[in-house]
KENUVEX-810162 format. One line per field, with one value per residue (C-alpha): residue number from 0; x, y, z. Coordinates in steps of 0.05 Angstrom, whole numbers, plus 5000, padded with zeros to 4 digits. Each point is the difference from the previous one (the first is absolute). Last residue first. Layout:
BEGIN
resi (NUM,...)
X (X,...)
Y (Y,...)
Z (Z,...)
END
This chain:
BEGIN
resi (401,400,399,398,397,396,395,394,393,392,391,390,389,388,387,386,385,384,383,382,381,380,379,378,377,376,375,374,373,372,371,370,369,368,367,366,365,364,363,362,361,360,359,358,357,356,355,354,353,352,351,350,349,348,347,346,345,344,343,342,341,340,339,338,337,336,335,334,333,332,331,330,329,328,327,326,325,324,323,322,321,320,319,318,317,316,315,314,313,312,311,310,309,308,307,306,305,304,303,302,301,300,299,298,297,296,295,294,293,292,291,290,289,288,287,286,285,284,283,282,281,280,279,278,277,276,275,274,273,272,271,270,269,268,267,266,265,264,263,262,261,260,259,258,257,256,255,254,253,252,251,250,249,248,247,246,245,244,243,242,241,240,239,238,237,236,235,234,233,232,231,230,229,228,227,226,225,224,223,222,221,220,219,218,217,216,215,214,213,212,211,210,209,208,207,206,205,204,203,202,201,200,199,198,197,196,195,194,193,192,191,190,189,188,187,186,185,184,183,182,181,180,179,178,177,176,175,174,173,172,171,170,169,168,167,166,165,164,163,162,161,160,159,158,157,156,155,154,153,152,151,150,149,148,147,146,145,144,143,142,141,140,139,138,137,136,135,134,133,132,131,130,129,128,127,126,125,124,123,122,121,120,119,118,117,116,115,114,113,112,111,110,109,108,107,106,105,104,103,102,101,100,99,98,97,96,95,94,93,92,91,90,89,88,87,86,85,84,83,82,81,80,79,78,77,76,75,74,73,72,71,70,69,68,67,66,65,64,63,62,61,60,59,58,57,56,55,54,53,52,51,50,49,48,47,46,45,44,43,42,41,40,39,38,37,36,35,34,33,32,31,30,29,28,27,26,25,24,23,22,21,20,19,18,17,16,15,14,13,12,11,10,9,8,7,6,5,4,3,2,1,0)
X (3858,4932,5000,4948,4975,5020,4992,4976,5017,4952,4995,4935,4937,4954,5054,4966,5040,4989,4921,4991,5054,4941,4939,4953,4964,5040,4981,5058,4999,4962,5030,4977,5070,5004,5018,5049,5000,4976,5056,5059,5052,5072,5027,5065,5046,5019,4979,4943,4974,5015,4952,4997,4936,4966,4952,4990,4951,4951,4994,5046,4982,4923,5001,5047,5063,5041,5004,5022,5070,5059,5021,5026,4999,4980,4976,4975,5005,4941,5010,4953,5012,4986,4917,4998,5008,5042,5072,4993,4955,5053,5037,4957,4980,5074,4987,4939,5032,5057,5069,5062,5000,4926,5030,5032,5036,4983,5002,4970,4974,5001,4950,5053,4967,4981,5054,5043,4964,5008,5071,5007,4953,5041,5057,4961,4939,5055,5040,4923,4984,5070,4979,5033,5067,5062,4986,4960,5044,4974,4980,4962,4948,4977,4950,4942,4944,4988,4988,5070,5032,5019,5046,4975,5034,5043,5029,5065,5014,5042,5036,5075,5004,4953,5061,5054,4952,4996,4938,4965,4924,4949,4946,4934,4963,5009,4950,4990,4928,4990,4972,5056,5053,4958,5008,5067,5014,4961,5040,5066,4985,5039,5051,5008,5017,5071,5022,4938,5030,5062,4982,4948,5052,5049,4934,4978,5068,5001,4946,5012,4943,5010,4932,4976,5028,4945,5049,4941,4971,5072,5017,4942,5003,5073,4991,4950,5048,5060,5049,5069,5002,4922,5011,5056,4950,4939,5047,5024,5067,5029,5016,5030,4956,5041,4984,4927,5008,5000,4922,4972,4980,4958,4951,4938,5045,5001,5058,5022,5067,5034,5056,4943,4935,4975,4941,4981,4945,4954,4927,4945,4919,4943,5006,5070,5052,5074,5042,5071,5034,5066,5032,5066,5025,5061,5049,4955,4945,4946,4935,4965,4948,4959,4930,4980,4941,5021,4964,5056,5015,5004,4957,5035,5002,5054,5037,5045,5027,5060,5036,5001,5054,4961,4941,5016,5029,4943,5024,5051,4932,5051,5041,5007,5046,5041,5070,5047,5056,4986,4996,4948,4969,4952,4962,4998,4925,4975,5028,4986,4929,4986,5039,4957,4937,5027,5018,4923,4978,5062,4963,4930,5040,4972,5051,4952,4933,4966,4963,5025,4959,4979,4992,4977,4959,4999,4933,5022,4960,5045,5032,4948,5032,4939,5000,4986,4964,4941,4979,4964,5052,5013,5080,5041,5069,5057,5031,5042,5007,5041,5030,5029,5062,4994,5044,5059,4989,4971,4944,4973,4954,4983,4933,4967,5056,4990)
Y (1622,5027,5066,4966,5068,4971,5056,4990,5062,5026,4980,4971,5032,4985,5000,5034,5064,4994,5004,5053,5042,4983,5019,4959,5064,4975,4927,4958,4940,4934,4933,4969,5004,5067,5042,5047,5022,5088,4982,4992,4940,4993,4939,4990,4934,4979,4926,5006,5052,5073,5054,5069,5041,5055,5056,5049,4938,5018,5075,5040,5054,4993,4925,5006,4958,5057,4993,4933,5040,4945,5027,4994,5045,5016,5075,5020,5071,5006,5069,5034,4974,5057,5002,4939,4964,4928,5039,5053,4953,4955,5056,5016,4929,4991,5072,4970,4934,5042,4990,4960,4951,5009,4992,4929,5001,5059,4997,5060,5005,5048,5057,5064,5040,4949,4958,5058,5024,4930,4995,5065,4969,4941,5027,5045,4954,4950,5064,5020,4928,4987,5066,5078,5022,4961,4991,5059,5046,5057,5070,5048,5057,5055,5036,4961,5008,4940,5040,4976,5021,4957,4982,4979,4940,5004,4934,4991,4948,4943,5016,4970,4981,5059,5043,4959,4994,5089,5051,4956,4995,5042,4977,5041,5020,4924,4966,4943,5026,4946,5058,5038,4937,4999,5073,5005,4939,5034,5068,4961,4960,5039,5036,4942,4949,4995,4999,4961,4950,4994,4999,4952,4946,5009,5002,4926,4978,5017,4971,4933,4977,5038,5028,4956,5004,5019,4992,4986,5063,5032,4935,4988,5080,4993,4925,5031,5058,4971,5033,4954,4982,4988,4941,4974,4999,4971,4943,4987,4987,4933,4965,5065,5041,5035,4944,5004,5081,5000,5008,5027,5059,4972,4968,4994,4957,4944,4989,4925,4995,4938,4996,4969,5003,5071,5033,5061,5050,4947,5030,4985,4994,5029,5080,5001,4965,5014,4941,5000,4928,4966,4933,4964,5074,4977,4989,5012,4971,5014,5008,5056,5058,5050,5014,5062,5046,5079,5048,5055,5006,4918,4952,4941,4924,4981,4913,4982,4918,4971,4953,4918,4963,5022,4980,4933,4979,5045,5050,5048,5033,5035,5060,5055,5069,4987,4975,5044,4973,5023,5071,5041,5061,4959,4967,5065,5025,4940,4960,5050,4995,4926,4995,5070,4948,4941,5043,5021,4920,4986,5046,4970,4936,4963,5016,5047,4985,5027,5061,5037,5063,5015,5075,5039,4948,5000,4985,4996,5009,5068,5017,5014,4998,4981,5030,4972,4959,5000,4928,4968,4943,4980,4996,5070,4990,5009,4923,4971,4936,4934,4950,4951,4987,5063,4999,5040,4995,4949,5039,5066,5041,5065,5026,5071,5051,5070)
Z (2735,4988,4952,4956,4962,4936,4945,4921,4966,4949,4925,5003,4976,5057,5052,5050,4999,4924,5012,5052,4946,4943,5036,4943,4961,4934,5002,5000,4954,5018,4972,5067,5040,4980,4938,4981,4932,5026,5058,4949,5006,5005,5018,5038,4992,5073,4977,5057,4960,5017,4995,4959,4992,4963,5004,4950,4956,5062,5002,5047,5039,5024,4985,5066,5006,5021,5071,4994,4987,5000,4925,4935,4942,4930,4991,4929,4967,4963,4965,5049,5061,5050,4973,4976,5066,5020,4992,5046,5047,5004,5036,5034,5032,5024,5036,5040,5009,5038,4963,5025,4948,4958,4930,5022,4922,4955,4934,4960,4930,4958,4983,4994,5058,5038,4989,5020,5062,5029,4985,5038,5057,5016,5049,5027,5018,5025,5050,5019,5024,5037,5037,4992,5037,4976,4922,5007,5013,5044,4989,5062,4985,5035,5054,4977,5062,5044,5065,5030,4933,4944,4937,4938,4962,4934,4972,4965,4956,5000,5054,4996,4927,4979,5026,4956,4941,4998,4998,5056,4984,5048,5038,5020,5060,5043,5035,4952,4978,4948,4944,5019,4981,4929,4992,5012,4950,4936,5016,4999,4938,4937,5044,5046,4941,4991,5076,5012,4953,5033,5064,4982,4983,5053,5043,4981,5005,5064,5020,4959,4966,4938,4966,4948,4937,4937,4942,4944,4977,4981,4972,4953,4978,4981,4970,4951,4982,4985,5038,4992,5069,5000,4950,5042,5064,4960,4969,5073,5024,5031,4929,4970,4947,4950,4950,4996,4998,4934,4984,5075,4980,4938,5053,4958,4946,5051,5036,5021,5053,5006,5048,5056,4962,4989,4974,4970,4977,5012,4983,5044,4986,4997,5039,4990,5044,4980,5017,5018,5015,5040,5012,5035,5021,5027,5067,5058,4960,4962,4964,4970,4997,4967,4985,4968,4997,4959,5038,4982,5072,5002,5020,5028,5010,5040,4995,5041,5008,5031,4961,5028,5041,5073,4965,4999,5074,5028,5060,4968,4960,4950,5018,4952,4989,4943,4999,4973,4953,4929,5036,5026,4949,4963,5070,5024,5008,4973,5053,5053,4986,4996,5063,5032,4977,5039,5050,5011,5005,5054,5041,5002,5004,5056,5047,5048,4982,4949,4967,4932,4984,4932,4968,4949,4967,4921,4953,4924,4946,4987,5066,5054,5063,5058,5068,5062,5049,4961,4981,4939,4984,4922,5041,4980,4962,5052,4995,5041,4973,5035,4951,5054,5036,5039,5058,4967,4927,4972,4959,4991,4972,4995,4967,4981,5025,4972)
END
């Protein structure tokens, strides 16, 4: 489960910016509460700005810290890693990129992980495990020089087998030791691709692997919606899913509105924009549920009816479908959403430029107004961002005069 994730001049964030999934001391309802140990986790937090403000930029950052622990110990001496620097500040732009996750893993071990670099090397790196005091440094790294401490025996020897662009973490995982296992496992959380095709080469595959296992889950969410069609059916082979996607069953009609059969069509070519996106999503949704991962999803609501966007939150925000705290982090354009009735204030977050084009990231339950005030929970909080109360909107110039 995700705690924290920070970042630091990467893209357009210059700054330290926290995302950070650990409840506010806030008495409001909109959703659940994970209990794990002392610990009080949200399920989900929703990502609000204005187009170009970074909202999107903050989700790669954590699919970059992601990918580069994924493979980082499989590329070679000579790949560059995935990061771009804040281009737009003479300093920064000569300075490491920064990630740092905090995560609870299955065995409810706490850590804190992260490190420092460049396209061309890791210039610093650390592994803490959190216990219910204090921390314990399992290991930390200063460019070539790499410090275990004896609570890390898996990663004795491996000093030397680490290149200059690899992680320690990543190594230590390529030869199975067991802490960096878990760590890894809870830590590559990539956001969904961006590009729609992509996006479906991706779920092809995985609903391909998973239908048997999710399937029944998935039919009953799309009958819940009420999408119009019977049922939907999987293609047995990648060529035929290629071309349809899946196949969806409508009934057929007499004059008097009796059932007098049933038609298929592909759904890639036959069904909405919205049902295509819910389709594409809702296997990885079924999994987190069912596993208690998290899920990144960038402009969640793209294409989809508020009503179904709300759903699906709603699987993830209650107790009763989220039962292993699975945890939703997303982005959206929805004002529909900002309700005390879904989300609760520390859920809600926002990302605004400065006039350096250097976005800030800041939580609505911290916010407070031109008088030091913060936001009351039973304040109309989508009435207020449409006004500009808490920033982070788009500023328009309606002066069409020549």
């Amino acid at each position: 489960m995700l705690v924290n994730f920070t970042v630091g001049n990467f893209l357009s964030f210059r700054e330290k910016k926290t995302l950070s999934l650990e409840a506010a001391p806030i008495k409001d309802s909109g959703s659940q509460i994970i209990e794990v140990g002392r610990l009080q986790l949200l399920p989900s937090a929703a990502l609000y700005g204005a187009n170009s403000s970074g909202k999107s930029n903050f989700l790669h950052a954590l699919g970059a810290l992601s990918v580069m622990v994924n493979k980082s110990s499989s590329s070679s001496s000579i790949t560059r890693l995935p990061v771009i620097p804040f281009l737009l500040d003479a300093s920064s732009e000569k300075e490491p990129s920064f990630f740092e996750i905090e995560v609870i893993t299955p065995s409810l071990n706490h850590y804190r992980y992260g490190f420092e670099c460049t396209q061309e090397i890791i210039a610093r790196e650390w592994l803490y495990r959190i216990g219910s005091r204090s921390e314990k440094n399992l290991f930390i790294r200063e460019g070539e020089n790499i410090g275990v401490s004896s609570s890390f025996n898996e990663g004795k020897g491996l000093e030397e087998r680490t290149r200059s662009n690899a992680l320690f973490l990543s190594v230590c995982d390529a030869f199975n030791g067991p802490i960096a296992k878990e760590l890894v496992h809870s830590i590559v959380i990539p956001p969904l691709p961006d590009n729609p095709q992509e996006l479906f080469d991706a779920q092809l595959a995985f609903i391909q692997a998973a239908k048997e296992v999710y399937s029944e889950d998935v039919i009953k969410v799309f009958k819940n919606l009420d999408f119009g069609f019977t049922s939907f059916e999987i293609p047995s082979s990648v060529e035929e899913a290629k071309a349809v996607k899946a196949w969806t069953t409508h009934n057929v009609y007499d004059e008097n509105g009796v059932i007098i059969g049933n038609k298929r069509f592909s759904m890639k070519t036959s069904e909405s924009a919205g049902t295509n996106r819910l389709f594409d999503i809702i296997y990885l949704i079924m999994s987190a549920l069912a596993e208690g991962s998290p899920l990144v999803v960038d402009e969640v609501d793209r294409a989809m009816h508020p009503l179904i966007t709300k759903y699906v939150i709603g699987l993830f925000n209650n107790a009763r479908t989220n039962p292993k705290g699975a945890q939703l982090i997303f982005t959206t354009h929805d004002t529909n959403l900002l309700s005390s009735k879904i989300f609760r204030r520390d859920q809600i977050w926002f990302v605004e430029k400065d006039k350096t084009e250097s976005s800030d990231l800041y939580c609505l339950a911290e916010f407070k107004d031109a008088e030091g005030v913060k936001v009351r929970n039973d304040r109309s909080f989508e009435k207020d961002y449409i006004q500009g109360k808490y920033g982070a909107i788009p500023y328009l110039n309606y002066d069409w005069e020549d």
